[in-house]
N, C-alpha and C positions, 0 to 999 in steps of 0.2 A: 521483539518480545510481544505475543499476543496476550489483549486483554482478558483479562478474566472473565466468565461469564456470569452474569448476578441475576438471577431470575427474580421478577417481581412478584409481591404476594395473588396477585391474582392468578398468574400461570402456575403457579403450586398450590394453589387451591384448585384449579383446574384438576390439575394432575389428580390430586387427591381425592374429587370428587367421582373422577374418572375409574379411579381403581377401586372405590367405594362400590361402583354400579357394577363393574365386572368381576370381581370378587366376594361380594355380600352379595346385591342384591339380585342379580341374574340366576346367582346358584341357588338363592331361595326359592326365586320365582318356579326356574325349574323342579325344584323336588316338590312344592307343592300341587304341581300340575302332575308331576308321577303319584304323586300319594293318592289325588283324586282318580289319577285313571286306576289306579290297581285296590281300588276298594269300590264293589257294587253298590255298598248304600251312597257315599259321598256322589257316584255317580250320577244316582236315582237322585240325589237332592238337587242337583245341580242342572241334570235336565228339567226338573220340574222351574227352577228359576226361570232357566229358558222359556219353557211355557211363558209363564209368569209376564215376561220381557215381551212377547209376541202377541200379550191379549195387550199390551200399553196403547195408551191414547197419545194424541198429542200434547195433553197436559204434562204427562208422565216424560214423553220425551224433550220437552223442553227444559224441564227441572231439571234431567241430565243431562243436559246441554250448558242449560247454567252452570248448575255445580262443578262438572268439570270444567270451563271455563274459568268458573273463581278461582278454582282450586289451581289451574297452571298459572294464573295471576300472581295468587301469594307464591307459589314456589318461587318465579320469576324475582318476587321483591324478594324472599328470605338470600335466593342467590345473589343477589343486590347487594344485600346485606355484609354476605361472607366473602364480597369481594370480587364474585366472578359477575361483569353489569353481559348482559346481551344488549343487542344492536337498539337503537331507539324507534327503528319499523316496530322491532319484535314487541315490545313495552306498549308502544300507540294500537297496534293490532291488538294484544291481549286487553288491553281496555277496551278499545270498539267490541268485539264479542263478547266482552264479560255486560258492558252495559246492555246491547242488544240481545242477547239470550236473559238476559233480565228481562226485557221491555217485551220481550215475545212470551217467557212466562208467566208476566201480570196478563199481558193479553188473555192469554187462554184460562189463565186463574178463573179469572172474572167475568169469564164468557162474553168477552167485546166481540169476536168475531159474529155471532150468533145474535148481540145485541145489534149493531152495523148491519146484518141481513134483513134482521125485522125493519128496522125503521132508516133504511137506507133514504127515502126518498128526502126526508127532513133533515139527516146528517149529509145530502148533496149540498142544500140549501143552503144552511150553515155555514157548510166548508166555501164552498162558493160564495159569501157576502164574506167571510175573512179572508179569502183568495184574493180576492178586491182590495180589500182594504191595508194588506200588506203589498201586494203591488204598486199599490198608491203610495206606501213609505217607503217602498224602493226607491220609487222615484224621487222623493223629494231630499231624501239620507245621498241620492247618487250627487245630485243637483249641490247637497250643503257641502259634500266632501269635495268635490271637484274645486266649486269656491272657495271652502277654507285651505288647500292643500296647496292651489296652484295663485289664489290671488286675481284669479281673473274670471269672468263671468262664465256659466258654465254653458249656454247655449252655443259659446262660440266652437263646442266640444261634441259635438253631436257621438261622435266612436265614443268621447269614453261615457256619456251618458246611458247608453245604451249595453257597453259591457258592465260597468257597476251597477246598474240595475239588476242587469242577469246575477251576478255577484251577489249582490245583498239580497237577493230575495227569497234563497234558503237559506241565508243565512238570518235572515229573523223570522223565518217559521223556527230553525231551531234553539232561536236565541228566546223568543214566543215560550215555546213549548217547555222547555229546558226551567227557565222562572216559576212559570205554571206550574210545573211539577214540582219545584222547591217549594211554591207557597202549600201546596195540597198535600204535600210530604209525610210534615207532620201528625196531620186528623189522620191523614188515612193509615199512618204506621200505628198511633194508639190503640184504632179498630182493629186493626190485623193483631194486635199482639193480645190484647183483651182475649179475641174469638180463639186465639191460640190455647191461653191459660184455660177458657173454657172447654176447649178440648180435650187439653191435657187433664182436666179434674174429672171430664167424662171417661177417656182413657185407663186411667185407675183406679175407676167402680166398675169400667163394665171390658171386658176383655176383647168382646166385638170392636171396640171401637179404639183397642192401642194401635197408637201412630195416627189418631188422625191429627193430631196437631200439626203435624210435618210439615205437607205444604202449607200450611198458613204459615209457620216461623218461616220457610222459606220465602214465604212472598215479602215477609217484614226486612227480611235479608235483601231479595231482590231491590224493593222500593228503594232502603239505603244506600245501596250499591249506586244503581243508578242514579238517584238524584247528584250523589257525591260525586261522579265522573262525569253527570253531564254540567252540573255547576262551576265544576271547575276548568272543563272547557271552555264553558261560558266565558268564565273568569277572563282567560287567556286570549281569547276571541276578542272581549271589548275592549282590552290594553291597549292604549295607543301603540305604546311600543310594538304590537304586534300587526295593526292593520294599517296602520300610516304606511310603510316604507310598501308594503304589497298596495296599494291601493295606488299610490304614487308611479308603482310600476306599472301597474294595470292603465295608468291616465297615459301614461308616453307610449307606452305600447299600442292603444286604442287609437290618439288622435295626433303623435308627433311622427311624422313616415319622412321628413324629407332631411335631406343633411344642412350641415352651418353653411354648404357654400352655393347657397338656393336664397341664400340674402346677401350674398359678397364676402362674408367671411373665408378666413384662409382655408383652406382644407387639414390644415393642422386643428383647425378648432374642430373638439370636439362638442355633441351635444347632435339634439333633432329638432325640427324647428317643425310648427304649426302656424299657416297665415293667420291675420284675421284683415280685418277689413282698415280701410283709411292707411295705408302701406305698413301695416305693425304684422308684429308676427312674435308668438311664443318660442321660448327656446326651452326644449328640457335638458337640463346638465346634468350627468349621472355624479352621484356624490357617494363615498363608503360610508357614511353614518347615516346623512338623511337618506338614498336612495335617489331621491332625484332633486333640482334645486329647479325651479320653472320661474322664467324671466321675463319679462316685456321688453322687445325689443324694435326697434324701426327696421323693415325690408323694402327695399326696393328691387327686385330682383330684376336683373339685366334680359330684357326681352331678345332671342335669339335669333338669326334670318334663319334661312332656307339653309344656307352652308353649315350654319352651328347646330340646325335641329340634323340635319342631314336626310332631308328631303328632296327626293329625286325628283328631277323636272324633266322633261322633255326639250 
């Protein structure tokens, strides 16, 4: 006797949402686009949009950039919501775009591209004297992590000094930036929304000028947006729980290459071992919670002849 089949709430929301789009909405879609084609004026209006769309700047298409990016965002979470989740690429993708089609429309709001051309030579400078100086705390963030994680001095680690440097050092330009933006947040959303009301008051005396509030509440949108996704990146970036176990992997992967039976160990042992000097030698042992467990151990490794390297002689 075959079990019965019980479908879960998500696959019948599925289903539902499914016959939702092919029975509502597609037939709507379509007869709307017959109704435009078979009437001349709706035509004429709609090629004129076109124009419209073709005289756009980059300002203009960024903002519809963003806004459709928002806008698949919240869909994403309302379907969240009713049950049906998508893949967690799909979710981390729609954030990166919704935040950077943000970050490109403040860009172009407020004319940074054109300010950066004018006085490129003093924003070289700049960036160049913080390029330095967050290198310089690569360094020293690679150096404290290595000590605090593995217990042992970090020069004896040349590999992994050199990849967590590489490591940490977009990561705190964007850990830098990301703050920065939180602290600047604030002033500059009040100004954005202020300029907006004032548009909007201008807007409804004088007819020329309805909608210019638009992009500014946009920008107020933008700013929120992004501050709020890159913060909470941030968030999740500085949890221990989140960089310990990957930083841990990154140190055995950089500077442990040889196996447990390169100091006498049995070859049942596992783990990777790093020399150091005075016959000692690090072990990294992979662990499921912590990731790696890193050791001090004594090596003397058994020097080989001719016959055990298997060097040919004459």
């Amino acid at each position: 006797m075959t079990k019965e089949y019980d479908p879960t709430f998500e696959e019948i929301s599925l289903v539902v949402v499914t016959l939702f789009i092919l029975f509502a909405v597609l037939p709507a879609l379509l007869g709307f686009v017959e109704h435009i084609r078979g009437s001349l004026e709706k035509r004429a209006l709609y090629y004129r949009h076109v124009q419209t769309l073709e005289r756009w700047g980059a300002t203009q298409y960024s903002l519809a950039a963003f806004v459709g990016c928002t806008t698949l965002l919240y869909v994403a979470g309302f379907l969240a919501k009713a049950g049906i989740r998508l893949g967690g690429i799909t979710y981390l993708l729609l954030l990166f775009l919704s935040s950077m089609t943000a970050l490109v429309y403040l860009c172009y709001y407020w004319g940074i591209p054109g300010f950066f051309k004018k006085h490129a030579g003093t924003i070289k400078v700049l960036v160049g004297a913080v390029a330095i100086g967050v290198a310089t705390l690569s360094k020293i963030y690679s150096d404290a992590a290595i000590a605090e994680l593995t217990g042992l001095p970090p020069q004896n680690f040349p590999g992994a000094q050199l990849l967590l440097t590489f490591i940490l050092t977009p990561t705190l330009w964007f850990l830098g930036l990301s703050l920065l933006a939180g602290f600047l947040s604030l002033p500059v959303m009040v100004v954005l929304f202020l300029r907006a009301v004032f548009l909007d008051f201008l807007s409804a005396t004088d007819a020329e000028n309805k909608g210019a509030n638009m992009p500014a509440m946009a920008a107020v949108l933008a700013v929120a947006l992004f501050v709020l996704i890159s913060l909470t990146v941030t968030q999740g970036i500085a949890s221990k729980s989140f960089y310990e176990i990957r930083l841990k992997q990154a140190i055995a992967f950089s500077s442990f290459h040889l196996s447990a039976t390169y100091c006498g160990f049995p070859e049942s042992e596992k783990g990777r071992v790093a020399t150091l000097s005075d016959d000692r030698a690090a072990i990294a042992i992979a662990d499921e919670k912590a990731g790696y467990v890193f050791e001090l151990i004594s090596c003397k490794p058994k020097i080989k002849g001719r016959e055990g390297t298997g060097v040919m002689t004459e």
